[in-house]
C-alpha positions as CSV (number, residue, x, y, z in Angstrom):
1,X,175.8,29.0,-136.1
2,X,172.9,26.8,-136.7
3,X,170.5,25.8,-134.4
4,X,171.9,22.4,-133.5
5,X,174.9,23.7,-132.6
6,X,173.2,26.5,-130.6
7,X,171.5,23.8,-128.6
8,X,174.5,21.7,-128.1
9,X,176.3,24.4,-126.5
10,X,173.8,25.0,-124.1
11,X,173.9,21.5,-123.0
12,X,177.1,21.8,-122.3
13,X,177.2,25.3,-119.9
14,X,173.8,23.5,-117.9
15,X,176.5,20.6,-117.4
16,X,179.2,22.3,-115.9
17,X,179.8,20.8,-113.0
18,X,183.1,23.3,-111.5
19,X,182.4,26.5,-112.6
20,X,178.8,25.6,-111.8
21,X,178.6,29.1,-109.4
22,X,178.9,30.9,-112.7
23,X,175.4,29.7,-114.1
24,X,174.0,31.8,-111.7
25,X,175.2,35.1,-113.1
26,X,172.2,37.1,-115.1
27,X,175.0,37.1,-118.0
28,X,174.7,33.2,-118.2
29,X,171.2,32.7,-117.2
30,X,170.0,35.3,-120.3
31,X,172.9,33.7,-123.1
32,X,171.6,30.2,-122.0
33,X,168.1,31.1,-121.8
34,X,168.5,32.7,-125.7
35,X,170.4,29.7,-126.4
36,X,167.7,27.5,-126.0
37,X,164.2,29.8,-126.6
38,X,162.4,28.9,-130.1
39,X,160.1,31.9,-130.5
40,X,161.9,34.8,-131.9
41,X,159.9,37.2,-129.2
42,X,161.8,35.4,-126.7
43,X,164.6,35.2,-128.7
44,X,165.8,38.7,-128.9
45,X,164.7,39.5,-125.3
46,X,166.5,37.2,-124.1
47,X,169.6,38.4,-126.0
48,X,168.6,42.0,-125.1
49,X,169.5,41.3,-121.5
50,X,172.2,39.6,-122.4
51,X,173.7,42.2,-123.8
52,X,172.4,44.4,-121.2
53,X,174.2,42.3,-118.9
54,X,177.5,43.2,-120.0
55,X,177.9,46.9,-119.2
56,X,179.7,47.1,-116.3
57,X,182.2,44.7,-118.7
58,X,182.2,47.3,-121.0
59,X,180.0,45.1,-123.4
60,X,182.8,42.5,-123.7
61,X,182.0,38.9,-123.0
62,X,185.1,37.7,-122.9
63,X,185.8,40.3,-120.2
64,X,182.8,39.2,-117.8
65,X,183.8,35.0,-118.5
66,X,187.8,36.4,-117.4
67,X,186.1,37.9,-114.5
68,X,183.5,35.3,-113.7
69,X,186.1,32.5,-114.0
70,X,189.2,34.0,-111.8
71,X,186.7,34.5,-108.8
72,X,184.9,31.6,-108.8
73,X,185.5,29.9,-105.5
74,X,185.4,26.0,-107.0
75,X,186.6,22.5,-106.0
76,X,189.6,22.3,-108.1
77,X,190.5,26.1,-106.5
78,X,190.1,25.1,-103.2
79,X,192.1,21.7,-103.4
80,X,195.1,23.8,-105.1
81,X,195.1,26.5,-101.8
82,X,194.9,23.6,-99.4
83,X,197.7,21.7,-101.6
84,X,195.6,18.6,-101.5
85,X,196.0,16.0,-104.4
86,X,193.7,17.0,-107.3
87,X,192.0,13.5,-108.9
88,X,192.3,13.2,-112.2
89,X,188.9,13.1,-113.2
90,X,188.5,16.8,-111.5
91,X,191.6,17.6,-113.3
92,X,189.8,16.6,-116.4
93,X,186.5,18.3,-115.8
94,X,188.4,21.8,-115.1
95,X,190.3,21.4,-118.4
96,X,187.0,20.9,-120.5
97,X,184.9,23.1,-118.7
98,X,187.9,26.1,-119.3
99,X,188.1,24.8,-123.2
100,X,183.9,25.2,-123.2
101,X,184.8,29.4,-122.1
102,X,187.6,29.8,-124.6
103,X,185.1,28.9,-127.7
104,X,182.4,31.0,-125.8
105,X,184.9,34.1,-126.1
106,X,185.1,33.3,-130.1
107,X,181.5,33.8,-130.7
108,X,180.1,37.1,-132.0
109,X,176.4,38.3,-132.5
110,X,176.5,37.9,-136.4
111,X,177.5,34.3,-135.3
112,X,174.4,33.6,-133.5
113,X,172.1,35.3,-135.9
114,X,171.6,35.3,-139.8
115,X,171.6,38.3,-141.4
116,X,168.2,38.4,-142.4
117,X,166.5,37.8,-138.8
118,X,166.2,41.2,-137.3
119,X,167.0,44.7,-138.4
120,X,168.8,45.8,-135.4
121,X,170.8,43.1,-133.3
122,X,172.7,45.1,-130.7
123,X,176.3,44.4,-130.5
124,X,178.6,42.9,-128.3
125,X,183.2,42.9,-127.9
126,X,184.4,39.6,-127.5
127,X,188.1,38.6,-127.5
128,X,189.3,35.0,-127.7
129,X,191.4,33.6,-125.0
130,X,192.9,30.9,-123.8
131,X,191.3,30.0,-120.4
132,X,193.1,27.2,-119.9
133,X,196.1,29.2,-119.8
134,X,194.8,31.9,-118.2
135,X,193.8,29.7,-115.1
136,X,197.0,28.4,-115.3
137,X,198.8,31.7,-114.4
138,X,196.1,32.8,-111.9
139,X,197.3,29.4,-110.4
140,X,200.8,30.2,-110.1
141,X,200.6,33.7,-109.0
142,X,197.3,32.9,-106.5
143,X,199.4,34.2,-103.5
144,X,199.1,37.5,-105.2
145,X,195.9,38.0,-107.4
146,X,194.1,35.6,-105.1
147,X,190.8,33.8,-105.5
148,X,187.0,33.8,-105.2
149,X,185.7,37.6,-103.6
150,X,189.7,38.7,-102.5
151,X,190.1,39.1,-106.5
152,X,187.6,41.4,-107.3
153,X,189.1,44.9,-105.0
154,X,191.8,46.0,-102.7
155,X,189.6,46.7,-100.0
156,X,186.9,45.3,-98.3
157,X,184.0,45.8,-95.2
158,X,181.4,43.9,-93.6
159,X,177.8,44.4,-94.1
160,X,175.2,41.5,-92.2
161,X,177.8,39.2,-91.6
162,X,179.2,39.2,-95.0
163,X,182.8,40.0,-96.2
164,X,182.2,42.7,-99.5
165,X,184.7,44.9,-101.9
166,X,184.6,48.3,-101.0
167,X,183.8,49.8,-104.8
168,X,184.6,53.3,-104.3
169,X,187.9,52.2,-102.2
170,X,190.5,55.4,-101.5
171,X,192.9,55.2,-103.4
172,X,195.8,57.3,-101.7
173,X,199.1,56.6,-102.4
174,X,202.2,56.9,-100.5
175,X,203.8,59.5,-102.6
176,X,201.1,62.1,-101.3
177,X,202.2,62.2,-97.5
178,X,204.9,64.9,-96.6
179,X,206.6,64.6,-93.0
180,X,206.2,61.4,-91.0
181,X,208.4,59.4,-92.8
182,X,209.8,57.2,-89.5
183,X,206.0,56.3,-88.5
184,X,205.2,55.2,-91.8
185,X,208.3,53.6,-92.3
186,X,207.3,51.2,-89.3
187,X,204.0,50.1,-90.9
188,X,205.3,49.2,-94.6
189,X,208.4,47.2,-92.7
190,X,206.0,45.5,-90.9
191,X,203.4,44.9,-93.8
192,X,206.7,43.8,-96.1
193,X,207.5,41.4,-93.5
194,X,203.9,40.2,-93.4
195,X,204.4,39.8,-97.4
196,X,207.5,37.8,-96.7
197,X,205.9,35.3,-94.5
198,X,208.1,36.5,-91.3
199,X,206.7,37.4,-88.1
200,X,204.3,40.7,-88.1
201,X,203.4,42.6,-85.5
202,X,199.3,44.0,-84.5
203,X,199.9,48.1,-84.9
204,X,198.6,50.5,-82.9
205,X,198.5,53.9,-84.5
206,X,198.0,56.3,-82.1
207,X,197.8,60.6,-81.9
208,X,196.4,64.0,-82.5
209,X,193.6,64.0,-85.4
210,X,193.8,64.7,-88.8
211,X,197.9,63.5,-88.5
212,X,197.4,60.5,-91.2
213,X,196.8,57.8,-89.7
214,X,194.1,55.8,-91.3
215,X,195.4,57.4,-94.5
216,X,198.6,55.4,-93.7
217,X,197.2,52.4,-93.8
218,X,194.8,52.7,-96.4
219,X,198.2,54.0,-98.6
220,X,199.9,50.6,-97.2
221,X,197.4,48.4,-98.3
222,X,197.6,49.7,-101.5
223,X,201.2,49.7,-102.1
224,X,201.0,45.9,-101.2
225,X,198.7,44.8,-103.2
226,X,200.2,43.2,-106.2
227,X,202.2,41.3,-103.3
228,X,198.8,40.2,-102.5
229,X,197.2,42.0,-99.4
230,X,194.2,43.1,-98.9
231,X,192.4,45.3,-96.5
232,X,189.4,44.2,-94.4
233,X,187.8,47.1,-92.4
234,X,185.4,46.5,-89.3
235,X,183.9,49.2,-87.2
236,X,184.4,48.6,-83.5
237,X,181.0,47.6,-82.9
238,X,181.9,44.8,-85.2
239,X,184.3,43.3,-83.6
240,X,182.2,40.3,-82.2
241,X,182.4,39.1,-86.1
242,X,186.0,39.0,-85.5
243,X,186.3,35.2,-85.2
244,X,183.7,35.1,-88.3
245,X,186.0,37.2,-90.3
246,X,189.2,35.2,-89.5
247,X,187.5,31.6,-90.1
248,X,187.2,32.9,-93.6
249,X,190.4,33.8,-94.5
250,X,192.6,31.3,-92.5
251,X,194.5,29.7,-95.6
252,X,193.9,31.7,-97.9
253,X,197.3,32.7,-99.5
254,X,196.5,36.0,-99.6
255,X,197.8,38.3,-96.9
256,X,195.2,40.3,-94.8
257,X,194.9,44.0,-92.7
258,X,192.0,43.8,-90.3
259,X,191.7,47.3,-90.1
260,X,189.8,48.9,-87.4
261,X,189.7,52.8,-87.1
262,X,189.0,55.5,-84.7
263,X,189.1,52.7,-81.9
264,X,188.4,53.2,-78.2
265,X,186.1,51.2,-75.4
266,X,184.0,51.8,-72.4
267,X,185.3,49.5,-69.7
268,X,182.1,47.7,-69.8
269,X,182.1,47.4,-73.7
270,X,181.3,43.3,-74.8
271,X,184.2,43.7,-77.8
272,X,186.7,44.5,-75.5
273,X,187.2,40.8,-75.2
274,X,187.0,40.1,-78.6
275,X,189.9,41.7,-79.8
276,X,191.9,41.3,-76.8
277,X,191.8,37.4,-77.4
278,X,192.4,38.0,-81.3
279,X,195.4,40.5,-80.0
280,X,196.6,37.4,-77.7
281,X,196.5,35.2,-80.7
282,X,193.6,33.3,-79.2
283,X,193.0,30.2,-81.8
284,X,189.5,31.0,-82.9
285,X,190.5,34.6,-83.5
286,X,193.4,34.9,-84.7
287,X,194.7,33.9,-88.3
288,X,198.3,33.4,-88.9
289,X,198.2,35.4,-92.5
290,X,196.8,38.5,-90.7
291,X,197.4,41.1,-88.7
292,X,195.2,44.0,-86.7
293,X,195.8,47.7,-87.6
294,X,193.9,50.1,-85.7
295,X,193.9,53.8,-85.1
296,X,193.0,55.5,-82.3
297,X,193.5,59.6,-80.7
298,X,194.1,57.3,-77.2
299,X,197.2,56.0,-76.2
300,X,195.1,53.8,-74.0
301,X,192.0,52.8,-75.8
302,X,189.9,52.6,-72.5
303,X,187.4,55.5,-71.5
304,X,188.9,55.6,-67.9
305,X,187.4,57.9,-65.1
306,X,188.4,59.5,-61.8
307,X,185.3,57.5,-60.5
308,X,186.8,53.7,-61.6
309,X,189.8,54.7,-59.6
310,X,187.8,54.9,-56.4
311,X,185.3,51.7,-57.0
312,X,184.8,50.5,-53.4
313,X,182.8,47.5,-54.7
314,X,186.1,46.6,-56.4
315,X,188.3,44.1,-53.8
316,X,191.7,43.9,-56.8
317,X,190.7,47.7,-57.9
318,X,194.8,48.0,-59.4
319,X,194.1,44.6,-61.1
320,X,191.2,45.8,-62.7
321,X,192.3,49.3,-63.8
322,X,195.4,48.0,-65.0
323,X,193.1,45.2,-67.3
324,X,191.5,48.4,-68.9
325,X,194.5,50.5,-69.9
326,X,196.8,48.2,-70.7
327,X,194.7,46.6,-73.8
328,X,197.3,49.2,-76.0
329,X,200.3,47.6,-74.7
330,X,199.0,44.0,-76.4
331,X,199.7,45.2,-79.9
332,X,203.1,44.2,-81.0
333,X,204.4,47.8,-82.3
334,X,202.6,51.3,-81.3
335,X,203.3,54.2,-83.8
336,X,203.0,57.6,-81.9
337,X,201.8,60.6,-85.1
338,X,202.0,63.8,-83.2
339,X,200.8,66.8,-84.4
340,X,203.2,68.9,-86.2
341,X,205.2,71.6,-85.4
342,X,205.0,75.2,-86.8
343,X,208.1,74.5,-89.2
344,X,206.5,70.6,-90.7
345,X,202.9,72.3,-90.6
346,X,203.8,75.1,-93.1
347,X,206.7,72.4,-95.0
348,X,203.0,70.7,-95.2
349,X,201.1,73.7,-96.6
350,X,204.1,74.9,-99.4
351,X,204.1,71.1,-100.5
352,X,200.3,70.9,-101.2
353,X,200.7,74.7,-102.7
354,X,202.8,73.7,-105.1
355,X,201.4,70.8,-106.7
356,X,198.0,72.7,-106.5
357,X,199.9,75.8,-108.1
358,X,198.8,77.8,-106.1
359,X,201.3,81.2,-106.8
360,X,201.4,83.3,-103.4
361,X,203.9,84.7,-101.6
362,X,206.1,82.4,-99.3
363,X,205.8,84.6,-96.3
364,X,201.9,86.1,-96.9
365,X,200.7,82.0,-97.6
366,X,202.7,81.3,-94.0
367,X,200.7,83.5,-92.2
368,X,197.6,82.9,-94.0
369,X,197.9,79.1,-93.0
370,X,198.6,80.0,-89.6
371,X,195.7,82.4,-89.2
372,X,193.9,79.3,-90.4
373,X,195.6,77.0,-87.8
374,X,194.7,79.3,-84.8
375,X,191.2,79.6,-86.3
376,X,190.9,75.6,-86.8
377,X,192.6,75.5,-82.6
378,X,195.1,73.5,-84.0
379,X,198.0,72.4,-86.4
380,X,197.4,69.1,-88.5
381,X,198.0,67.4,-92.1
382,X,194.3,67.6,-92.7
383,X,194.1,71.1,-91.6
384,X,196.8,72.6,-93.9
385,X,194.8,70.2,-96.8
386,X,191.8,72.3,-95.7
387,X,193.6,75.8,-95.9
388,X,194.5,74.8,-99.0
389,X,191.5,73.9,-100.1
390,X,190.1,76.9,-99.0
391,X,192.5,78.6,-101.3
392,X,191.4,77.0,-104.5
393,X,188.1,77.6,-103.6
């Protein structure tokens, strides 16, 4: 590769004009600056970093342009999710601009340096591909694999103000639960039908600790995600970005879970309102490809005392209690996980015995695990988990 055509290709990534956004990666802002740099000192520091760059790609460039080009969040993108007409001329610039990443995925380091330059020139993988065609199928299945920040995880949070993947994000599955099976089978119905496009119900999953609740969810989230759901988790004391949160993914075809955990209010909380007008389907908080699943140990989510019984500076007191407790009854569907009895807590502890193999007499681990329960003060999933634990230990 000689140096004209070094510098032609670098006129041609400064001009992109869709997949602009991707310029500003350190990946593309190192290639171009090497690209273009005369001096050999330059030269090889710039490709250093380029290199560099690519680790978390496993040092494969066509792996990071893949990457950088299904999230980009572009004109074309955008006009395809809000099925506007696309002009030919942006039409035309997306085709190009893909063609200009397919030859980038062809070039190797030995391309872009004689042999005789350097003694070491650090390596990099590159596979050719077809972007065009690879946008094209992103295209068709975008309901699914998404577009712009929803493509890069299953699960997200907020952090300032800002939607981001959760990297570490659990990655339970539903084949590790034991017992429970009607209150689970409630949420993936209601998920699938939210996957369908059919009406979904805000969930409410309510009980005793340690039962599986957030769990639950997590596990649904991931079972739907090839049918293109993903999780958004807020804290409670985020809820005032609940409007924030919806404006951004109204229209996306992706499906969302706002998932909120460990919920519960003081009657004089500010983001009590919040989610009682997202819950009510209020317009600026509520987005018709999402629904609310929270968890909480209270069937009524409101901190309610003896004392706000007997407010005398209260005229409509019944109104006003009745306001507080009855913010549960405004999900569409609550899912009651007791804790279990004696006979599902040790059905529980022989399940997660065996696929530990852990080898101990039936009757000697049951009253191990129960000696455990009455020391814990109570029977739960994520008690017998512990036991078990304890075991292996």
């Amino acid at each position: 590769m000689n140096e004209q055509y070094k510098e032609k290709l670098a006129c041609e990534l400064l001009a992109l004009s869709i997949f602009r956004n991707i310029l500003n990666t350190r990946t593309m802002q190192s290639f171009i600056s090497f690209l273009t740099e005369k001096e050999n000192l330059q030269k090889i520091k710039f490709f250093g970093e380029f290199v560099y760059s690519l680790a978390e790609y496993n040092y494969s460039f066509s792996k990071f342009l893949s990457n950088a080009v299904l999230i980009d969040e572009n004109k074309y993108i955008l006009s395809v999710v809000q099925k506007k007409e696309i002009p030919d001329i942006l039409l035309e610039n997306t085709t190009k601009e893909l063609k200009i990443f397919s030859e980038l995925s062809k070039i190797t380091a030995d391309d872009l340096f004689s042999k005789n330059d350097f003694k070491y020139i650090p390596k990099f993988e590159n596979t050719q591909t077809d972007f065009v065609k690879l946008y094209e199928k992103q295209i068709k299945n975008i309901s699914k694999v998404g577009y712009g920040i929803f493509a890069t995880a299953k699960m997200f949070k907020v952090l300032d103000e800002q939607i981001i993947p959760i990297k570490s994000a659990d990655e339970i599955s539903v084949d590790k639960f034991i017992g429970y099976k009607d209150q689970r089978k409630q949420i993936f119905d209601n998920t699938k039908a939210l996957c369908d496009g059919k009406p979904a119900a805000n969930i409410l999953l309510y009980g005793d600790a340690g039962t599986g609740k957030s769990s639950t969810v997590k596990a649904c989230a991931n079972f739907f995600y090839n049918e293109g759901v993903r999780l958004i988790e807020i804290r409670k004391d985020q809820l005032l970005s609940l409007s924030y949160i919806m404006g951004k993914i109204i229209g996306n075809p992706l499906k969302f879970i706002i998932f909120i955990d460990d919920l519960s209010f003081n009657k004089n909380d500010d983001s009590f309102s919040m989610l009682k007008a997202a819950l009510e389907g209020s317009a600026s908080a509520k987005a018709n490809n999402a629904v609310i699943y929270a968890t909480s140990n209270r069937r009524h989510i409101i901190k309610e005392s003896f004392s706000d019984r007997h407010n005398e500076d209260d005229i409509h007191i019944n109104d006003t209690i009745q306001e507080l407790t009855s913010l549960s009854d405004r999900f569409g569907l609550t899912v009651y996980f007791e804790k279990p009895n004696k006979n599902l807590y040790l059905e529980i502890v022989f399940t997660l015995a065996a696929r530990n193999k852990i080898k101990m007499d039936k009757e000697d681990l049951s009253l191990k695990a129960e000696t455990f329960a009455l020391n814990r003060g109570s029977r739960s999933p994520r008690v017998a988990e512990q036991f078990i634990n304890s075991l292996i230990l």
